[in-house]
N, CA, C, O and CB atoms as a CASP TS submission, in Angstrom:
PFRMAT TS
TARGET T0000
AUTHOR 0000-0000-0000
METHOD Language model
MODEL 1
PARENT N/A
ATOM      1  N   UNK     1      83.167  88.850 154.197  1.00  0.00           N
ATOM      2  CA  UNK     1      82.304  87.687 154.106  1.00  0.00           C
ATOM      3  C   UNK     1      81.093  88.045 153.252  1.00  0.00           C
ATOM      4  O   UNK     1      80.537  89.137 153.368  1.00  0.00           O
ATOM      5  CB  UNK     1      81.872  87.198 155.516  1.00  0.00           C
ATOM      6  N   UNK     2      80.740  87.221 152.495  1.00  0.00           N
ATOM      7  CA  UNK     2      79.564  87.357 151.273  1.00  0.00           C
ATOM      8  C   UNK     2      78.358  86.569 151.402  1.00  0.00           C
ATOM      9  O   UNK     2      77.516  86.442 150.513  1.00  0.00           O
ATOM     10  CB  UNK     2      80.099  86.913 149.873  1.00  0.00           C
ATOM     11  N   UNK     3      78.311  85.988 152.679  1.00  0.00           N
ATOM     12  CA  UNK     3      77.336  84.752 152.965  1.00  0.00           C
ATOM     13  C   UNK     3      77.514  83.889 152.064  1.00  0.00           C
ATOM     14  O   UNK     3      76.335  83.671 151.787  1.00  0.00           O
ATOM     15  CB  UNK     3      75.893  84.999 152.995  1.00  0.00           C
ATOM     16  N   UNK     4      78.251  83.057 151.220  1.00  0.00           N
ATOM     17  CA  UNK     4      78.760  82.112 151.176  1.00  0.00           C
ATOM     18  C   UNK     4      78.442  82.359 149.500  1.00  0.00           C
ATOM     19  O   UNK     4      78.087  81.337 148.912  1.00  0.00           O
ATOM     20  CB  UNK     4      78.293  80.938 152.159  1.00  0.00           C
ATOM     21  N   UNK     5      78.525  83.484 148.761  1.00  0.00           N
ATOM     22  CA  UNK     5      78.611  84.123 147.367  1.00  0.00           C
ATOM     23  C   UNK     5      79.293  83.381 146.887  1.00  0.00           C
ATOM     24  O   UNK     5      79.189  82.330 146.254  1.00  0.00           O
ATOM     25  CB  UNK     5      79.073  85.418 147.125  1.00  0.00           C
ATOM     26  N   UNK     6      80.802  84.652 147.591  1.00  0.00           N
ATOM     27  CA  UNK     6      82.066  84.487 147.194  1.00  0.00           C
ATOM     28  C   UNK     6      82.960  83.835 148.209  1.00  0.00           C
ATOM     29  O   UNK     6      82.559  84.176 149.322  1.00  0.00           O
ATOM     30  CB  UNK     6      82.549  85.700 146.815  1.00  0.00           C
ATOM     31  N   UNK     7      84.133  82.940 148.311  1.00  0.00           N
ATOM     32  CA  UNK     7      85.139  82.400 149.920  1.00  0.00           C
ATOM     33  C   UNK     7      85.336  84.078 149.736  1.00  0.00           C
ATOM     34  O   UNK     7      85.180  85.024 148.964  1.00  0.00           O
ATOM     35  CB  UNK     7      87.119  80.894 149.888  1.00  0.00           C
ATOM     36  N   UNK     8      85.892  83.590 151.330  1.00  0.00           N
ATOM     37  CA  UNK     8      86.055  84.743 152.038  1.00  0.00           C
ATOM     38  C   UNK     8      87.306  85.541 151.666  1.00  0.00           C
ATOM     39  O   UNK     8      88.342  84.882 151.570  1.00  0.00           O
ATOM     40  CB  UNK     8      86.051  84.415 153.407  1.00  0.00           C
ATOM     41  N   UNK     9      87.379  86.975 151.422  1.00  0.00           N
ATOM     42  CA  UNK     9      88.361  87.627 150.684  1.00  0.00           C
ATOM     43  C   UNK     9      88.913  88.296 151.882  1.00  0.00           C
ATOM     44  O   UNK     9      88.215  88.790 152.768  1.00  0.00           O
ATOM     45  CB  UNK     9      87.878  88.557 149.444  1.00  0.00           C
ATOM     46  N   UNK    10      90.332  88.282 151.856  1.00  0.00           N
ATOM     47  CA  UNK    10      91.257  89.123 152.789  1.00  0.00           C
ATOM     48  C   UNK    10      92.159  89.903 152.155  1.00  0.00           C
ATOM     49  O   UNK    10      93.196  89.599 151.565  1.00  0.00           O
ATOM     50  CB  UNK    10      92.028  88.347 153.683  1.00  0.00           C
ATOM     51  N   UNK    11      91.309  91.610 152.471  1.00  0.00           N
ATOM     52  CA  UNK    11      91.980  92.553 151.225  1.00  0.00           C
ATOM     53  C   UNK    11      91.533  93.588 152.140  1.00  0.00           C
ATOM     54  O   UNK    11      90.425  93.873 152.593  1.00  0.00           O
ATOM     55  CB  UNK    11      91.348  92.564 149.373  1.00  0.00           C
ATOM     56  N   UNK    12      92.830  94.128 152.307  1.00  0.00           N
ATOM     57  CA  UNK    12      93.021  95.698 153.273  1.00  0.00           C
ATOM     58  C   UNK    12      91.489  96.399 152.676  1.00  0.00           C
ATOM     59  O   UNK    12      90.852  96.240 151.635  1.00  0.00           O
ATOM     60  CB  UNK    12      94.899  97.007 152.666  1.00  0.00           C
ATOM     61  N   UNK    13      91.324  97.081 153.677  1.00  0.00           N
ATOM     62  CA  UNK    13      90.222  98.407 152.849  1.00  0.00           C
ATOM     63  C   UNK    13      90.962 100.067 152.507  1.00  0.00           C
ATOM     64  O   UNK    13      91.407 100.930 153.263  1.00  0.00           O
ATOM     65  CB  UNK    13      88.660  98.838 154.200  1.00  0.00           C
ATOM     66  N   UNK    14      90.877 100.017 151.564  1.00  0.00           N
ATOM     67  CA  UNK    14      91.804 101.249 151.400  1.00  0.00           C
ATOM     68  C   UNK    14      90.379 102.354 151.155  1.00  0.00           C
ATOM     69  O   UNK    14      89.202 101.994 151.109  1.00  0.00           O
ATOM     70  CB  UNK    14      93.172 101.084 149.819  1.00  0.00           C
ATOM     71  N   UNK    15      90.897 103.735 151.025  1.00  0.00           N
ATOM     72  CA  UNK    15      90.417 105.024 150.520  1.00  0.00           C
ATOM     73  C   UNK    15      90.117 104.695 149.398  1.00  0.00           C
ATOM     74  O   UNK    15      90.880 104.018 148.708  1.00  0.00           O
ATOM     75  CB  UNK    15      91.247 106.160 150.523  1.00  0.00           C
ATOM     76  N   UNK    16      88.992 105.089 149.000  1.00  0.00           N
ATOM     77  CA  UNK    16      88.592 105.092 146.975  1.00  0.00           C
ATOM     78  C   UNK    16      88.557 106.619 146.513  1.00  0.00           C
ATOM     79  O   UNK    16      88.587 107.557 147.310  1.00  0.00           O
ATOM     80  CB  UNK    16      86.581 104.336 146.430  1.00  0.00           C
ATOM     81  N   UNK    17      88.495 106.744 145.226  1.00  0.00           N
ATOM     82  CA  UNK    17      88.828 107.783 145.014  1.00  0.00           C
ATOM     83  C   UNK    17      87.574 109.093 145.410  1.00  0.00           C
ATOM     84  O   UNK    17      87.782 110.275 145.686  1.00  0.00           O
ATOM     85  CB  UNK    17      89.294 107.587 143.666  1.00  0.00           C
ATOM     86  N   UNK    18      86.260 108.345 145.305  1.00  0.00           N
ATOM     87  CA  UNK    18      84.906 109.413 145.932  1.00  0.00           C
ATOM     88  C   UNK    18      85.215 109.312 147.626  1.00  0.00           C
ATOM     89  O   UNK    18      84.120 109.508 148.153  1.00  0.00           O
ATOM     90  CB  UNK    18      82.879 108.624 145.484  1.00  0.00           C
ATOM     91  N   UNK    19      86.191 109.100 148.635  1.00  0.00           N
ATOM     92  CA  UNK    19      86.822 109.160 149.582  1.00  0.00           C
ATOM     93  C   UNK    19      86.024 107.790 150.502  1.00  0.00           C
ATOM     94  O   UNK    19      86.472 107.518 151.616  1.00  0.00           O
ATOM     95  CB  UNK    19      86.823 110.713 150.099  1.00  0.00           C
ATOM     96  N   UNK    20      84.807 106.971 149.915  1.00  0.00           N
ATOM     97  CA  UNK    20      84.416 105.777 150.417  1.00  0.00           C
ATOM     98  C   UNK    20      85.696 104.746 151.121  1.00  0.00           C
ATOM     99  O   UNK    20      86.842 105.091 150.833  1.00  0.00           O
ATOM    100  CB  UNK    20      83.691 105.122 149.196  1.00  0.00           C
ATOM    101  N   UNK    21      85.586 103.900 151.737  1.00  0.00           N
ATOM    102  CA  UNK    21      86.299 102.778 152.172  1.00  0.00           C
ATOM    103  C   UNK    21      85.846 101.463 151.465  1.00  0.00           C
ATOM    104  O   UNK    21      84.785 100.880 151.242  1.00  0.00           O
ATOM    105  CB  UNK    21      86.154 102.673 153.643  1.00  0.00           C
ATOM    106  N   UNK    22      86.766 101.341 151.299  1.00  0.00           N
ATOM    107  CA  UNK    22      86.233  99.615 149.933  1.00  0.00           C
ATOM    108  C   UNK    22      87.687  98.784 149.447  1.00  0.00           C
ATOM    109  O   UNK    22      88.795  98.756 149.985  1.00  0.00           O
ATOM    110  CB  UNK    22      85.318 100.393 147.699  1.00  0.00           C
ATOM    111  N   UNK    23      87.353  98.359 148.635  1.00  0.00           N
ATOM    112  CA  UNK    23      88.800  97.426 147.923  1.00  0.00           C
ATOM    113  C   UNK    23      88.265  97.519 146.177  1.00  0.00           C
ATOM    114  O   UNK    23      87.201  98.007 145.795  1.00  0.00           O
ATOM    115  CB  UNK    23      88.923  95.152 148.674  1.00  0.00           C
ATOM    116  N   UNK    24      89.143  97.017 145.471  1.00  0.00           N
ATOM    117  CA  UNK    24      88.785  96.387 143.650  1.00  0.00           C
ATOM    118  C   UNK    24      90.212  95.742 144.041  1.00  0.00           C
ATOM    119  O   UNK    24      91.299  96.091 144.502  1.00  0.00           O
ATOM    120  CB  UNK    24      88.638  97.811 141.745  1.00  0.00           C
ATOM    121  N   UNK    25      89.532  94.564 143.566  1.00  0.00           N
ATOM    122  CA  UNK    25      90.363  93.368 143.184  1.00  0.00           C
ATOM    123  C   UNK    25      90.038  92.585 142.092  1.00  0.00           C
ATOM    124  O   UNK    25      88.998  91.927 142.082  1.00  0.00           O
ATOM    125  CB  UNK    25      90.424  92.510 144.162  1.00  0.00           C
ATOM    126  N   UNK    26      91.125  92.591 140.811  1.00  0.00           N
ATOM    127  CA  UNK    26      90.529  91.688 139.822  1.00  0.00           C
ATOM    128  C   UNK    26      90.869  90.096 140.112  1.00  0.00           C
ATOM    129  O   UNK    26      91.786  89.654 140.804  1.00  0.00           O
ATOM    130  CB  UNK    26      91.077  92.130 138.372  1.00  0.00           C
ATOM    131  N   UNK    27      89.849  89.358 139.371  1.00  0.00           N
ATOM    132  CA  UNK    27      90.152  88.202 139.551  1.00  0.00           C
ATOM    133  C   UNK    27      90.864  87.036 138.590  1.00  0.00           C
ATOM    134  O   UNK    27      91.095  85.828 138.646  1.00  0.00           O
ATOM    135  CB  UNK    27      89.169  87.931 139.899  1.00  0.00           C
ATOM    136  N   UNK    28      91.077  88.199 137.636  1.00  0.00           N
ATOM    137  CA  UNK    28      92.021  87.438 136.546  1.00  0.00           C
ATOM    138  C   UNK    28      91.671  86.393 135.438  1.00  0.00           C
ATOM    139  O   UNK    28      90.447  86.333 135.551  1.00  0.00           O
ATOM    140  CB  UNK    28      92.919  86.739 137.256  1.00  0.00           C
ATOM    141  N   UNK    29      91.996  85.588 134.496  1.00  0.00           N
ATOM    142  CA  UNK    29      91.425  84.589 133.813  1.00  0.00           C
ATOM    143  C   UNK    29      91.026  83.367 134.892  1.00  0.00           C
ATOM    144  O   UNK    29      90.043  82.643 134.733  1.00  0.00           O
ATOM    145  CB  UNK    29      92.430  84.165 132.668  1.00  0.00           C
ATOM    146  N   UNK    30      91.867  83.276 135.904  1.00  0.00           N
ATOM    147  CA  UNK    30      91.281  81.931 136.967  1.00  0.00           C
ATOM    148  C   UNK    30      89.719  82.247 137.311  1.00  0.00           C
ATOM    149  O   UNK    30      88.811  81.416 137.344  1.00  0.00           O
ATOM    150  CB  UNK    30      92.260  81.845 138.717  1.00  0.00           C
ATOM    151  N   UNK    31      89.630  83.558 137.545  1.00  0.00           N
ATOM    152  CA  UNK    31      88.097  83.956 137.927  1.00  0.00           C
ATOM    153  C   UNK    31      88.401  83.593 139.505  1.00  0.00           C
ATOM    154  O   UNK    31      89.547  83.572 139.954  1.00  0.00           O
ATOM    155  CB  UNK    31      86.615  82.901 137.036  1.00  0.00           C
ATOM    156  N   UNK    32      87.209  83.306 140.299  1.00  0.00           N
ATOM    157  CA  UNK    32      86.733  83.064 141.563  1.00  0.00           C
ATOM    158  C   UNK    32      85.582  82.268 141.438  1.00  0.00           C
ATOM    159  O   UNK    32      84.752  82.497 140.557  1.00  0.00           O
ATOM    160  CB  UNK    32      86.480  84.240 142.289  1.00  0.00           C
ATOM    161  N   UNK    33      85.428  81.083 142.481  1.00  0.00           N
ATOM    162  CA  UNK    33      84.697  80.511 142.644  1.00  0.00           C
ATOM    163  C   UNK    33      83.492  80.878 142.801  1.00  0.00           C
ATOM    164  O   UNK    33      83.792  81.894 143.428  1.00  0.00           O
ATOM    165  CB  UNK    33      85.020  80.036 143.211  1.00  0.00           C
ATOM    166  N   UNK    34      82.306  80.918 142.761  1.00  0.00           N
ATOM    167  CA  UNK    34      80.910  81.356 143.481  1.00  0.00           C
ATOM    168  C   UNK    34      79.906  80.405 144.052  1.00  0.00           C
ATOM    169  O   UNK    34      79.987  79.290 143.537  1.00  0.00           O
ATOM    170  CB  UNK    34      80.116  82.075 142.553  1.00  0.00           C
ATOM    171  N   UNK    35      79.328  80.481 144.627  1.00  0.00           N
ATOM    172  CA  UNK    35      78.240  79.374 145.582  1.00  0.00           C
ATOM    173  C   UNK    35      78.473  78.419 145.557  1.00  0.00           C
ATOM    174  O   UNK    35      77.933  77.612 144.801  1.00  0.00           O
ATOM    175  CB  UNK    35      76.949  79.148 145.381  1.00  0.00           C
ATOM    176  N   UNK    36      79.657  78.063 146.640  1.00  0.00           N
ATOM    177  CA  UNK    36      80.906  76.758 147.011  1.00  0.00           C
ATOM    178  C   UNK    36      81.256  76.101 145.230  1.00  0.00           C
ATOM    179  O   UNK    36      81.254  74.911 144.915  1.00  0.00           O
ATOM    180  CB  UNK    36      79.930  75.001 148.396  1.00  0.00           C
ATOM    181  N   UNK    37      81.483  77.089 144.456  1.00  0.00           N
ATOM    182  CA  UNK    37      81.828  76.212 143.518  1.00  0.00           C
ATOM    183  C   UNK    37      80.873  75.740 142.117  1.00  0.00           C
ATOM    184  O   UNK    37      81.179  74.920 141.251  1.00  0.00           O
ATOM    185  CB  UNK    37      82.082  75.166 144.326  1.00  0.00           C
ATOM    186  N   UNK    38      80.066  76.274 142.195  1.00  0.00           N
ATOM    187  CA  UNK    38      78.731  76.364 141.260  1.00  0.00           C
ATOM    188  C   UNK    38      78.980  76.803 139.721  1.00  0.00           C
ATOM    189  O   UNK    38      78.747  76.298 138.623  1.00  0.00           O
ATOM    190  CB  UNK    38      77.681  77.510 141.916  1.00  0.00           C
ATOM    191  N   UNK    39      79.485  77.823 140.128  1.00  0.00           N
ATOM    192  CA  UNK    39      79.952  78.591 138.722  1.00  0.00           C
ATOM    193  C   UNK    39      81.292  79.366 139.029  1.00  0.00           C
ATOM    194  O   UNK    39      81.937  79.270 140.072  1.00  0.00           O
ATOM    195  CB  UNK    39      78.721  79.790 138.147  1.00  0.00           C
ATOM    196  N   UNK    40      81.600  80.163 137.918  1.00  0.00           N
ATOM    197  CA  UNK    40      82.793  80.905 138.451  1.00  0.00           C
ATOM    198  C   UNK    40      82.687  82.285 138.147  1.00  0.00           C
ATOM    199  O   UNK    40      81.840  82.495 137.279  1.00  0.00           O
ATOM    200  CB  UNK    40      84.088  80.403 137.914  1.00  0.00           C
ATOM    201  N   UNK    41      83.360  83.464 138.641  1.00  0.00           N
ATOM    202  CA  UNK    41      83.093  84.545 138.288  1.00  0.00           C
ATOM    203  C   UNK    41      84.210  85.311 137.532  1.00  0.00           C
ATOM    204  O   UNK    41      85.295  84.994 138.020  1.00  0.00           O
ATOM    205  CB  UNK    41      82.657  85.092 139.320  1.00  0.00           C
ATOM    206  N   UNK    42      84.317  86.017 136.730  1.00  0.00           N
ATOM    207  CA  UNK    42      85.869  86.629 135.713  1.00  0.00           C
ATOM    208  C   UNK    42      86.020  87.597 135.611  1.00  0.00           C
ATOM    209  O   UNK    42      86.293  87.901 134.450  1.00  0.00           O
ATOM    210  CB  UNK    42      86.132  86.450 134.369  1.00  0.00           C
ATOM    211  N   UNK    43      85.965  89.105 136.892  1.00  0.00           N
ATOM    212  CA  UNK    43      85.528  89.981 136.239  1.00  0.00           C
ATOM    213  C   UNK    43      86.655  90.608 137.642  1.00  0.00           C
ATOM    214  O   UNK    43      87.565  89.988 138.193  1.00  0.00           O
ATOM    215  CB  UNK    43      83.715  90.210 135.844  1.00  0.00           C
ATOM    216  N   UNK    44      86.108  92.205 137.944  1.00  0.00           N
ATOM    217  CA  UNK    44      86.401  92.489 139.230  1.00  0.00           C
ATOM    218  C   UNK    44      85.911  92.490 139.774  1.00  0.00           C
ATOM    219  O   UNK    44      84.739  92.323 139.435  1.00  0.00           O
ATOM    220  CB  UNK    44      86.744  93.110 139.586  1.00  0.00           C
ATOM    221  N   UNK    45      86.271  92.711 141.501  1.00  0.00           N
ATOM    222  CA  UNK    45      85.161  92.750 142.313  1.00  0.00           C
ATOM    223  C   UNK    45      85.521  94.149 142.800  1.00  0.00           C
ATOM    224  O   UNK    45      86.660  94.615 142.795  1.00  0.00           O
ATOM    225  CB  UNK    45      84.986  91.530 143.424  1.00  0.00           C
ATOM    226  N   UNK    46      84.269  94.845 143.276  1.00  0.00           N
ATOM    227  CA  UNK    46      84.669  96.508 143.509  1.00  0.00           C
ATOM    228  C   UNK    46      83.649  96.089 144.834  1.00  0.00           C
ATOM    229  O   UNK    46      82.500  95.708 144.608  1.00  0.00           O
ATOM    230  CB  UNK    46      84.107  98.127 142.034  1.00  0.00           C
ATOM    231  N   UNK    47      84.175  96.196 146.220  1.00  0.00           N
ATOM    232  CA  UNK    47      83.272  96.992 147.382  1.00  0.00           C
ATOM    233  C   UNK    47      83.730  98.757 147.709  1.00  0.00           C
ATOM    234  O   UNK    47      84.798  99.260 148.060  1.00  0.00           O
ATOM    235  CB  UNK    47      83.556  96.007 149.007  1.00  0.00           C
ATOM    236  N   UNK    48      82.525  99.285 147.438  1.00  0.00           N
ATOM    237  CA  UNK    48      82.823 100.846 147.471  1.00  0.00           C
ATOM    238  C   UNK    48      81.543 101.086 148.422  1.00  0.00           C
ATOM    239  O   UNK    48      81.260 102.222 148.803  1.00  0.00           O
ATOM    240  CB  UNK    48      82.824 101.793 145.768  1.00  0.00           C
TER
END
């Protein structure tokens, strides 16, 4: 949950390679929505 950034992402947390717990998920040419829809975002998203 992103407080209402990004909708809510459901993505295992795996091992990263500095041994952190996180995800990277790209979001492709569709992008992702941001602040219900405001703008959009096109990039990846990395929680590390």
């Amino acid at each position: 949950m992103s407080a209402g950034i990004f909708p809510d992402i459901k993505e295992p947390i795996r091992l990263q390679p500095d041994y952190a717990l996180g995800f990277v998920r790209a979001t492709g040419d569709a992008g992702m929505p941001l602040y219900g829809r405001k703008a959009k975002f096109t990039s990846s998203i990395s929680l590390e």
